[in-house]
GUTOR-331474 format. One record per residue (C-alpha): chain; x, y, z. Coordinates in steps of 0.02 Angstrom, whole numbers. Last residue first. Example, Ala and Ser with C-alpha at 12.3 -4.5 7.8 and 13.67 -1.06 7.14 Angstrom:
! residues 2
<rec><c>A</c><east>684</east><north>-53</north><up>357</up></rec>
<rec><c>A</c><east>615</east><north>-225</north><up>390</up></rec>
//
This chain:
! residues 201
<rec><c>A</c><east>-495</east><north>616</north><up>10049</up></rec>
<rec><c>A</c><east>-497</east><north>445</north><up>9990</up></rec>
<rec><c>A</c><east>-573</east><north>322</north><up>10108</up></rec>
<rec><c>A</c><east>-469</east><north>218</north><up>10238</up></rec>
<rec><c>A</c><east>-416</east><north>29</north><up>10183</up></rec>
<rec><c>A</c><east>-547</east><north>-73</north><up>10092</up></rec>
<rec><c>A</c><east>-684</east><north>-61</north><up>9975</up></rec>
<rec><c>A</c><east>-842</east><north>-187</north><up>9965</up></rec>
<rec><c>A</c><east>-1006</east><north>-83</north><up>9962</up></rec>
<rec><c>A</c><east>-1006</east><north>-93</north><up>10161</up></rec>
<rec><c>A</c><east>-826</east><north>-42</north><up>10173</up></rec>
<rec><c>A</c><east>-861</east><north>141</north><up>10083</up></rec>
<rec><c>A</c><east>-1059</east><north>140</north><up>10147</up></rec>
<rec><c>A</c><east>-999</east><north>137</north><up>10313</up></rec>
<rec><c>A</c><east>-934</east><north>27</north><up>10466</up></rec>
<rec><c>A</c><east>-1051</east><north>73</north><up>10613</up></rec>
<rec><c>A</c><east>-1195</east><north>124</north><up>10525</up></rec>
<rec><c>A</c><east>-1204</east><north>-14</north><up>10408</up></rec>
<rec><c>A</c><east>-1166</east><north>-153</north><up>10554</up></rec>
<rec><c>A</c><east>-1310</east><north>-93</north><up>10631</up></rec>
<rec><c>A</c><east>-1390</east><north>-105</north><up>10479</up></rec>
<rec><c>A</c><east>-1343</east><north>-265</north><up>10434</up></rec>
<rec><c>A</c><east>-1375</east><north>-346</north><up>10614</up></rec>
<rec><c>A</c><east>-1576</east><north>-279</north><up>10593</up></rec>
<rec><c>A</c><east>-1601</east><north>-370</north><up>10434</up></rec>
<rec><c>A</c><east>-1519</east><north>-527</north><up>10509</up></rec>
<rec><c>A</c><east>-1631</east><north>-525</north><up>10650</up></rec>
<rec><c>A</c><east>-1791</east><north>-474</north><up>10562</up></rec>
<rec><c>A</c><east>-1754</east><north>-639</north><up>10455</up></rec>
<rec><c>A</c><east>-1739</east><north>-596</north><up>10273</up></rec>
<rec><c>A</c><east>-1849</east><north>-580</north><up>10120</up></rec>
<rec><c>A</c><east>-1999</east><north>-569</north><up>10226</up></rec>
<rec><c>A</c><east>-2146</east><north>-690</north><up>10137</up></rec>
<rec><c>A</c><east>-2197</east><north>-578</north><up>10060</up></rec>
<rec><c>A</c><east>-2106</east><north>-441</north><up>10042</up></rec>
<rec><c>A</c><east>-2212</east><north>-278</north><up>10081</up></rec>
<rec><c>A</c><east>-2131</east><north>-264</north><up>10259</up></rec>
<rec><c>A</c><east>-1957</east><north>-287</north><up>10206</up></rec>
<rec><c>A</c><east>-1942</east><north>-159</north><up>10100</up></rec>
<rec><c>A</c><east>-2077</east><north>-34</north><up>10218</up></rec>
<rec><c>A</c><east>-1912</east><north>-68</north><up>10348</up></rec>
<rec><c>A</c><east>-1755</east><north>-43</north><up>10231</up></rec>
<rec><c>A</c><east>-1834</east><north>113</north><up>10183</up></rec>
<rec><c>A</c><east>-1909</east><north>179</north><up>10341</up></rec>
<rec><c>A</c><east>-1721</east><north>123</north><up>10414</up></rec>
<rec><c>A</c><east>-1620</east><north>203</north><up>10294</up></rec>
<rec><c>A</c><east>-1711</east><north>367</north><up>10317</up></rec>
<rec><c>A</c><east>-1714</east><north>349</north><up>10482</up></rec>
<rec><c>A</c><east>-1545</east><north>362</north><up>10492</up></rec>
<rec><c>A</c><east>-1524</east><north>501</north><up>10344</up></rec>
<rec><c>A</c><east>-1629</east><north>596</north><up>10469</up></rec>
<rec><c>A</c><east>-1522</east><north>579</north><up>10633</up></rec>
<rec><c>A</c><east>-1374</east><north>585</north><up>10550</up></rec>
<rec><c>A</c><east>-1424</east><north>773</north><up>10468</up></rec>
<rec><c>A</c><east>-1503</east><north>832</north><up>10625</up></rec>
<rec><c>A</c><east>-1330</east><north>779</north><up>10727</up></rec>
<rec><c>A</c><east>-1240</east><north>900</north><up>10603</up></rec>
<rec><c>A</c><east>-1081</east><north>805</north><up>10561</up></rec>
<rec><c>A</c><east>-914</east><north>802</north><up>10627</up></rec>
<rec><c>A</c><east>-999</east><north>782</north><up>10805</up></rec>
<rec><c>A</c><east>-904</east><north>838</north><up>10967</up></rec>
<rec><c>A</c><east>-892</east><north>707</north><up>11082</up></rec>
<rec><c>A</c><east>-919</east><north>739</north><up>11294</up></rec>
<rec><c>A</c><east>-995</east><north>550</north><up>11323</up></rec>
<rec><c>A</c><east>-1156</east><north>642</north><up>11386</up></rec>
<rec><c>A</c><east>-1175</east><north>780</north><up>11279</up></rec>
<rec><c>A</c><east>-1143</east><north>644</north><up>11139</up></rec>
<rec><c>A</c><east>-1276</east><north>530</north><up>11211</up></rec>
<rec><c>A</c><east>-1421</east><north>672</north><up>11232</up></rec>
<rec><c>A</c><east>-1377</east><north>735</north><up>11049</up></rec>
<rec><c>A</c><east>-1387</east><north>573</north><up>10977</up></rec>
<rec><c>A</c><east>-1520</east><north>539</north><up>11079</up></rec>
<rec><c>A</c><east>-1625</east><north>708</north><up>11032</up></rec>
<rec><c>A</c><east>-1589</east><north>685</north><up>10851</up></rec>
<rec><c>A</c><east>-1660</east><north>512</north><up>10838</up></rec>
<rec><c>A</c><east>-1835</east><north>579</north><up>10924</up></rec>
<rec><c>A</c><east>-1825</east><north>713</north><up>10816</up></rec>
<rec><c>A</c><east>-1812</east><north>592</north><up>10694</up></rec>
<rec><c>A</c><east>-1923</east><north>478</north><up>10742</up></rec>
<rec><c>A</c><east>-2072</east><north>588</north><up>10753</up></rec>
<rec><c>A</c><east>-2024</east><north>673</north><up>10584</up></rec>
<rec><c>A</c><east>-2042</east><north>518</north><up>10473</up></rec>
<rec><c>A</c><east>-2202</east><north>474</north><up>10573</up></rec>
<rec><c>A</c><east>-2279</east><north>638</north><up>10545</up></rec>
<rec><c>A</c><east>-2225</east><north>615</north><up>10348</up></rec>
<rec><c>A</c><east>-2270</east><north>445</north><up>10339</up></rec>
<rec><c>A</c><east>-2456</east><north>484</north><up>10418</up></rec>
<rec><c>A</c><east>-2470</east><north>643</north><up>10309</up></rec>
<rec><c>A</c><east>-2424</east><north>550</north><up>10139</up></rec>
<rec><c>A</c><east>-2582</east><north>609</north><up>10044</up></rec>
<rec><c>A</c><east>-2678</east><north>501</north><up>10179</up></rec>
<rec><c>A</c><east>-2572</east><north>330</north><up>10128</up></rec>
<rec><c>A</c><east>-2391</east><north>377</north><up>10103</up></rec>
<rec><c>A</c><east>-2348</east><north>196</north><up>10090</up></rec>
<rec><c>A</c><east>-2232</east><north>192</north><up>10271</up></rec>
<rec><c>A</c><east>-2413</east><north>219</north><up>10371</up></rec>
<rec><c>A</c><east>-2519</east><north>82</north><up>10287</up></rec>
<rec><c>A</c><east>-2389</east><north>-51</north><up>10293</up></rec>
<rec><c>A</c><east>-2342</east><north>-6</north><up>10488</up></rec>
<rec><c>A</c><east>-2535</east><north>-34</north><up>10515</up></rec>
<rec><c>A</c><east>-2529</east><north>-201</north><up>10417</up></rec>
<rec><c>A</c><east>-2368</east><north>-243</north><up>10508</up></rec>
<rec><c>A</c><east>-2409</east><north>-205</north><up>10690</up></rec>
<rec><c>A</c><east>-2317</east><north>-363</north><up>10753</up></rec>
<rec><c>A</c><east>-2175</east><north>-379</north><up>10646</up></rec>
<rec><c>A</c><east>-2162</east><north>-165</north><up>10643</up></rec>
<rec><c>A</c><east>-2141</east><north>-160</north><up>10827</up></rec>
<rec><c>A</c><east>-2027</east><north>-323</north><up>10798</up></rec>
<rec><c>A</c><east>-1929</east><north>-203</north><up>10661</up></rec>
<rec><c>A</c><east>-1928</east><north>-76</north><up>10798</up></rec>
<rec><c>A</c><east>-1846</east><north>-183</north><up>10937</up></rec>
<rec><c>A</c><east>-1715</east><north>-219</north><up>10812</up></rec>
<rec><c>A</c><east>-1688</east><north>-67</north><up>10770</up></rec>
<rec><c>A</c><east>-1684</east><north>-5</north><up>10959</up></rec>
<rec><c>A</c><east>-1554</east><north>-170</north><up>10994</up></rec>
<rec><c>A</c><east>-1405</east><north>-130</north><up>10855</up></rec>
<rec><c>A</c><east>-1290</east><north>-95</north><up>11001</up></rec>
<rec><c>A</c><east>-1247</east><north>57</north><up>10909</up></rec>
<rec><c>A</c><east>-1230</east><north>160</north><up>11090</up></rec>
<rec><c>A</c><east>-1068</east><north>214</north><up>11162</up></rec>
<rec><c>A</c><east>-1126</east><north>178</north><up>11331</up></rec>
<rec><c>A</c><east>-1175</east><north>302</north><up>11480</up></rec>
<rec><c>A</c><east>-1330</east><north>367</north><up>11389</up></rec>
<rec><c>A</c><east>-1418</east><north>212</north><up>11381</up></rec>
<rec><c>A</c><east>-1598</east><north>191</north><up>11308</up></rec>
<rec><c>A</c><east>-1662</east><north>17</north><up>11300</up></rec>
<rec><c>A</c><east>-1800</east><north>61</north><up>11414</up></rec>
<rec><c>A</c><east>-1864</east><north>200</north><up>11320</up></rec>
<rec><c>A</c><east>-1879</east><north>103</north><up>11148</up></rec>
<rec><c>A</c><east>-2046</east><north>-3</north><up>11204</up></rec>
<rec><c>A</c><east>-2120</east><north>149</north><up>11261</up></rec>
<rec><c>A</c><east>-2089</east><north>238</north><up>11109</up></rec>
<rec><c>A</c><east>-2141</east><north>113</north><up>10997</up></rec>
<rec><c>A</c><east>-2317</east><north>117</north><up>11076</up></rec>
<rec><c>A</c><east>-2305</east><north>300</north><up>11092</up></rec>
<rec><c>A</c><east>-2276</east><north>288</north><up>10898</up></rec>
<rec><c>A</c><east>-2414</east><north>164</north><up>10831</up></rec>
<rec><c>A</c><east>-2521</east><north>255</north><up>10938</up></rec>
<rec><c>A</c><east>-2500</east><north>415</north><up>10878</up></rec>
<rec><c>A</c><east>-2493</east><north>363</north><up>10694</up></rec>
<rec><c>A</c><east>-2684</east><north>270</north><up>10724</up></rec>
<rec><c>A</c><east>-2733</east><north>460</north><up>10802</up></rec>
<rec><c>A</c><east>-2676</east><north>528</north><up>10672</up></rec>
<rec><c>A</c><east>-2784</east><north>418</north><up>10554</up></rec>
<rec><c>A</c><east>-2918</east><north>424</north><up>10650</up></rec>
<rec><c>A</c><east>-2936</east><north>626</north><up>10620</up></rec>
<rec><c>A</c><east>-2903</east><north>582</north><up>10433</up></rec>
<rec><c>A</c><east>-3085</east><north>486</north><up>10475</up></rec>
<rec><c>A</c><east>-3185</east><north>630</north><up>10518</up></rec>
<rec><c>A</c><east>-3194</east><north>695</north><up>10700</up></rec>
<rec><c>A</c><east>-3191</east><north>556</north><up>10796</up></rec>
<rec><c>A</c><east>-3215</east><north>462</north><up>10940</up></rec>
<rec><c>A</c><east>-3415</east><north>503</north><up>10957</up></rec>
<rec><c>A</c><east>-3426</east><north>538</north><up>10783</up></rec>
<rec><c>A</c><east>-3367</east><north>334</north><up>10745</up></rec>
<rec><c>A</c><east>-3498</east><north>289</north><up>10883</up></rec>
<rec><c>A</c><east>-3644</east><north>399</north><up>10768</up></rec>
<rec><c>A</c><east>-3592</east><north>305</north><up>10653</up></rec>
<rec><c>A</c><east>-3637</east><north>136</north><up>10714</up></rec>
<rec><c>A</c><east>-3509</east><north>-7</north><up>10761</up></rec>
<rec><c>A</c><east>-3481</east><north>-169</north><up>10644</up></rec>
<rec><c>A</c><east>-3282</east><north>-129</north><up>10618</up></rec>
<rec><c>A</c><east>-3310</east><north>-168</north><up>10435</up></rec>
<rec><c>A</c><east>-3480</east><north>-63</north><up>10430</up></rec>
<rec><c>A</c><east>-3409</east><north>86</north><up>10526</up></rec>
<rec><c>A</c><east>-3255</east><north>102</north><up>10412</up></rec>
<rec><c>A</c><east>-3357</east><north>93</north><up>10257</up></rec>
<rec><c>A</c><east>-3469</east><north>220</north><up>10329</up></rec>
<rec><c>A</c><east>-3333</east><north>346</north><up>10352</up></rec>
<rec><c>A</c><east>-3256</east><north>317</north><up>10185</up></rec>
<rec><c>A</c><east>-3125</east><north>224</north><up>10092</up></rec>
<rec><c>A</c><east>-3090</east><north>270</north><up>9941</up></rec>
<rec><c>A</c><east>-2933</east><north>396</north><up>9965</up></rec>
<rec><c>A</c><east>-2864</east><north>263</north><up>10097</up></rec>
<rec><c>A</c><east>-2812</east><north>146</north><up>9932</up></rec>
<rec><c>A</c><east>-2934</east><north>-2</north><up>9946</up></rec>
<rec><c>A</c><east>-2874</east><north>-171</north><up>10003</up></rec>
<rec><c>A</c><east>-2746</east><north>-85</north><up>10104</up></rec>
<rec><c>A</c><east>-2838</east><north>54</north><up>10161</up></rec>
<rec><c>A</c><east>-2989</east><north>-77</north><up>10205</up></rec>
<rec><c>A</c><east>-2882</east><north>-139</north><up>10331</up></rec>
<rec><c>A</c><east>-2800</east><north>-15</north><up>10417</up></rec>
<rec><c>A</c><east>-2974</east><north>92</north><up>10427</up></rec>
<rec><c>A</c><east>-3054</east><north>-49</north><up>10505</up></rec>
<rec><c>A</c><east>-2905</east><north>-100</north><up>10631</up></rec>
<rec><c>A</c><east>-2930</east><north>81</north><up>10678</up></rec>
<rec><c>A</c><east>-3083</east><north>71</north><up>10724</up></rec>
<rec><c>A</c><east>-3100</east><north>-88</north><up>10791</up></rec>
<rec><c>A</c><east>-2965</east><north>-40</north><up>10920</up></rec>
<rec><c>A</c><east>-3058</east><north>140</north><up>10946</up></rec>
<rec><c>A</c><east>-3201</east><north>37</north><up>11007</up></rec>
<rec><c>A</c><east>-3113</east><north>-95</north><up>11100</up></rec>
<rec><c>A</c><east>-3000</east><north>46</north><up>11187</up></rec>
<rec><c>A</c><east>-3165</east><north>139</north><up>11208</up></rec>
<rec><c>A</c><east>-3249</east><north>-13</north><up>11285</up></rec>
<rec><c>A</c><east>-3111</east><north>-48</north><up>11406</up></rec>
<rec><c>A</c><east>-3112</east><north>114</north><up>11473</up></rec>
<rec><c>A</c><east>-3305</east><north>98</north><up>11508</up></rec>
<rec><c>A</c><east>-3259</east><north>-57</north><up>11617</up></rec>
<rec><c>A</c><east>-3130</east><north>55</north><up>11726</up></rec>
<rec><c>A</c><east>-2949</east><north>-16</north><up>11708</up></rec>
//
Protein backbone atom coordinates (compact mmCIF):
# COMPACT_ATOMS: atom_id res chain seq x y z
CA UNK A 1 0.00 0.00 0.00
CA UNK A 2 1.29 3.47 -1.25
CA UNK A 3 2.69 5.60 1.90
CA UNK A 4 0.03 8.37 1.27
CA UNK A 5 -2.64 5.50 1.52
CA UNK A 6 -1.51 4.75 4.77
CA UNK A 7 -1.89 8.25 5.99
CA UNK A 8 -5.52 8.56 4.94
CA UNK A 9 -6.43 5.22 6.53
CA UNK A 10 -4.57 6.71 9.77
CA UNK A 11 -6.32 9.90 9.25
CA UNK A 12 -9.82 8.71 8.66
CA UNK A 13 -8.96 5.96 11.54
CA UNK A 14 -8.49 8.84 14.06
CA UNK A 15 -11.36 10.26 12.78
CA UNK A 16 -13.67 8.10 13.28
CA UNK A 17 -12.32 6.65 16.50
CA UNK A 18 -12.84 10.50 17.57
CA UNK A 19 -16.33 10.79 16.70
CA UNK A 20 -17.02 7.10 18.34
CA UNK A 21 -15.68 8.20 21.31
CA UNK A 22 -16.79 11.41 22.23
CA UNK A 23 -20.49 10.19 20.99
CA UNK A 24 -20.48 8.00 23.78
CA UNK A 25 -19.30 10.26 26.41
CA UNK A 26 -21.37 12.98 24.85
CA UNK A 27 -24.61 12.15 22.97
CA UNK A 28 -23.49 12.69 18.98
CA UNK A 29 -25.93 15.86 18.99
CA UNK A 30 -23.02 17.74 21.10
CA UNK A 31 -20.29 16.85 19.60
CA UNK A 32 -18.90 19.08 16.99
CA UNK A 33 -16.44 19.37 14.21
CA UNK A 34 -13.76 20.87 16.32
CA UNK A 35 -14.28 18.55 19.12
CA UNK A 36 -13.62 15.74 16.78
CA UNK A 37 -10.43 17.38 15.40
CA UNK A 38 -9.04 18.15 18.87
CA UNK A 39 -9.54 14.45 20.26
CA UNK A 40 -8.11 12.89 17.12
CA UNK A 41 -5.20 15.78 17.31
CA UNK A 42 -5.46 16.60 13.37
CA UNK A 43 -6.37 20.22 12.04
CA UNK A 44 -9.60 21.20 10.54
CA UNK A 45 -8.81 21.93 7.57
CA UNK A 46 -7.66 17.76 7.48
CA UNK A 47 -11.25 16.91 8.80
CA UNK A 48 -12.62 19.18 5.39
CA UNK A 49 -10.23 17.44 3.41
CA UNK A 50 -12.07 13.86 4.22
CA UNK A 51 -15.17 15.25 4.94
CA UNK A 52 -17.96 17.07 4.35
CA UNK A 53 -19.45 17.77 7.84
CA UNK A 54 -19.30 15.31 10.48
CA UNK A 55 -22.89 13.27 9.71
CA UNK A 56 -20.83 12.78 6.43
CA UNK A 57 -18.25 10.71 8.86
CA UNK A 58 -20.74 9.10 10.29
CA UNK A 59 -21.81 7.25 7.05
CA UNK A 60 -18.84 6.73 6.17
CA UNK A 61 -18.00 5.02 9.95
CA UNK A 62 -21.51 2.72 9.05
CA UNK A 63 -19.87 1.86 5.72
CA UNK A 64 -17.01 0.54 7.11
CA UNK A 65 -18.35 -1.15 9.91
CA UNK A 66 -20.50 -3.04 7.19
CA UNK A 67 -18.01 -3.90 4.27
CA UNK A 68 -15.89 -4.97 7.08
CA UNK A 69 -18.66 -7.40 8.25
CA UNK A 70 -19.38 -8.16 4.89
CA UNK A 71 -16.15 -9.44 4.00
CA UNK A 72 -15.81 -11.43 6.92
CA UNK A 73 -19.52 -13.03 6.23
CA UNK A 74 -18.79 -13.83 2.41
CA UNK A 75 -16.69 -16.68 3.02
CA UNK A 76 -19.00 -18.48 5.26
CA UNK A 77 -21.67 -18.31 2.68
CA UNK A 78 -22.97 -21.74 1.35
CA UNK A 79 -25.66 -22.10 -0.96
CA UNK A 80 -25.44 -25.90 -1.35
CA UNK A 81 -26.26 -26.56 2.51
CA UNK A 82 -29.33 -26.02 4.40
CA UNK A 83 -27.81 -23.14 6.21
CA UNK A 84 -28.56 -22.29 10.23
CA UNK A 85 -25.18 -23.41 11.06
CA UNK A 86 -25.28 -20.63 13.63
CA UNK A 87 -21.55 -19.45 12.23
CA UNK A 88 -22.56 -15.74 10.41
CA UNK A 89 -24.03 -14.74 13.96
CA UNK A 90 -21.41 -15.74 15.51
CA UNK A 91 -18.97 -14.20 13.25
CA UNK A 92 -21.02 -10.95 13.72
CA UNK A 93 -21.14 -10.89 17.46
CA UNK A 94 -17.01 -11.15 17.20
CA UNK A 95 -17.41 -8.21 14.49
CA UNK A 96 -19.31 -6.51 17.19
CA UNK A 97 -16.57 -7.94 20.15
CA UNK A 98 -13.97 -6.23 18.43
CA UNK A 99 -15.65 -2.99 17.09
CA UNK A 100 -17.80 -2.61 20.23
CA UNK A 101 -17.66 1.10 20.93
CA UNK A 102 -18.44 1.74 17.19
CA UNK A 103 -21.16 -1.10 17.18
CA UNK A 104 -22.45 0.81 20.57
CA UNK A 105 -22.72 4.06 18.80
CA UNK A 106 -24.49 2.69 15.67
CA UNK A 107 -27.29 0.17 17.46
CA UNK A 108 -28.26 3.50 19.98
CA UNK A 109 -29.82 5.50 17.25
CA UNK A 110 -27.05 8.04 17.57
CA UNK A 111 -27.36 10.75 14.45
CA UNK A 112 -31.28 10.96 14.84
CA UNK A 113 -31.12 7.13 14.31
CA UNK A 114 -29.72 7.33 10.59
CA UNK A 115 -26.66 5.08 11.29
CA UNK A 116 -29.11 2.22 12.93
CA UNK A 117 -31.53 2.69 10.42
CA UNK A 118 -28.88 2.30 7.28
CA UNK A 119 -27.39 -0.45 9.19
CA UNK A 120 -30.81 -2.07 9.99
CA UNK A 121 -31.55 -2.03 6.22
CA UNK A 122 -28.00 -3.14 5.02
CA UNK A 123 -28.40 -6.41 6.72
CA UNK A 124 -31.52 -7.06 5.79
CA UNK A 125 -31.38 -6.82 2.34
CA UNK A 126 -28.39 -8.48 2.71
CA UNK A 127 -30.47 -11.32 4.85
CA UNK A 128 -33.15 -11.28 2.23
CA UNK A 129 -30.88 -11.87 -0.67
CA UNK A 130 -29.41 -15.27 1.04
CA UNK A 131 -32.45 -16.51 2.02
CA UNK A 132 -33.64 -15.98 -1.30
CA UNK A 133 -30.23 -17.08 -3.00
CA UNK A 134 -30.32 -20.46 -0.72
CA UNK A 135 -33.97 -21.30 -1.30
CA UNK A 136 -33.59 -20.77 -5.22
CA UNK A 137 -30.85 -22.93 -4.80
CA UNK A 138 -32.22 -25.90 -2.61
CA UNK A 139 -35.65 -25.52 -4.87
CA UNK A 140 -38.09 -24.64 -1.40
CA UNK A 141 -40.90 -22.58 -1.61
CA UNK A 142 -41.15 -20.19 1.49
CA UNK A 143 -44.41 -20.16 3.73
CA UNK A 144 -43.45 -16.81 4.64
CA UNK A 145 -42.41 -13.72 2.71
CA UNK A 146 -38.51 -14.04 2.65
CA UNK A 147 -38.52 -9.94 3.38
CA UNK A 148 -40.53 -10.55 6.43
CA UNK A 149 -37.82 -13.45 7.90
CA UNK A 150 -35.18 -11.61 6.83
CA UNK A 151 -36.21 -8.45 8.93
CA UNK A 152 -37.67 -10.02 12.03
CA UNK A 153 -34.02 -11.82 11.87
CA UNK A 154 -32.18 -8.99 12.22
CA UNK A 155 -34.40 -7.67 14.31
CA UNK A 156 -33.68 -10.28 16.94
CA UNK A 157 -30.20 -10.07 16.37
CA UNK A 158 -29.76 -5.93 16.62
CA UNK A 159 -31.63 -6.51 19.80
CA UNK A 160 -30.03 -9.41 21.30
CA UNK A 161 -26.67 -7.80 20.00
CA UNK A 162 -26.87 -3.79 21.39
CA UNK A 163 -28.21 -6.14 24.80
CA UNK A 164 -25.26 -7.66 25.10
CA UNK A 165 -23.04 -4.93 24.04
CA UNK A 166 -24.13 -2.33 26.78
CA UNK A 167 -23.78 -5.08 29.61
CA UNK A 168 -20.94 -4.73 31.28
CA UNK A 169 -19.22 -7.00 31.78
CA UNK A 170 -21.19 -9.24 28.79
CA UNK A 171 -23.91 -11.07 30.44
CA UNK A 172 -23.07 -14.20 28.49
CA UNK A 173 -20.22 -15.62 26.50
CA UNK A 174 -20.53 -14.54 22.67
CA UNK A 175 -20.57 -18.29 22.12
CA UNK A 176 -23.42 -19.16 24.15
CA UNK A 177 -25.32 -16.01 23.00
CA UNK A 178 -24.80 -16.92 19.47
CA UNK A 179 -25.88 -20.99 20.09
CA UNK A 180 -29.34 -19.58 21.51
CA UNK A 181 -30.21 -17.89 18.62
CA UNK A 182 -29.40 -20.29 16.28
CA UNK A 183 -31.13 -22.61 18.23
CA UNK A 184 -34.15 -19.82 18.33
CA UNK A 185 -34.50 -19.80 14.73
CA UNK A 186 -34.36 -23.28 14.20
CA UNK A 187 -36.82 -24.51 16.93
CA UNK A 188 -39.27 -21.43 17.56
CA UNK A 189 -40.66 -19.16 19.88
CA UNK A 190 -43.54 -22.03 20.74
CA UNK A 191 -40.64 -24.69 22.06
CA UNK A 192 -38.25 -21.94 22.94
CA UNK A 193 -40.74 -20.37 25.63
CA UNK A 194 -41.21 -23.96 27.04
CA UNK A 195 -44.29 -25.75 25.13
CA UNK A 196 -44.20 -29.03 23.62
CA UNK A 197 -45.74 -31.16 20.87
CA UNK A 198 -46.79 -29.23 17.46
CA UNK A 199 -48.48 -25.71 17.84
CA UNK A 200 -52.17 -25.18 17.78
CA UNK A 201 -53.55 -24.36 14.54
Amino acid sequence: MPPEDRRVRRTRRALRDALVSLSLERGYANVTVEDITERADLGRATFYTHFTDKDALLDRVVTDVIAELNGRLEPLADLSEVGFTGKPVLEVFRHAAEERDTYRVILRGEGDGRALRRFTEERTAAATAAFTARADNLGLTPRIDLGIVARAWVGEQISVLQWWLETDPPPMPLEQVAEMLRTLSLRGRYWATGFEGEPPA
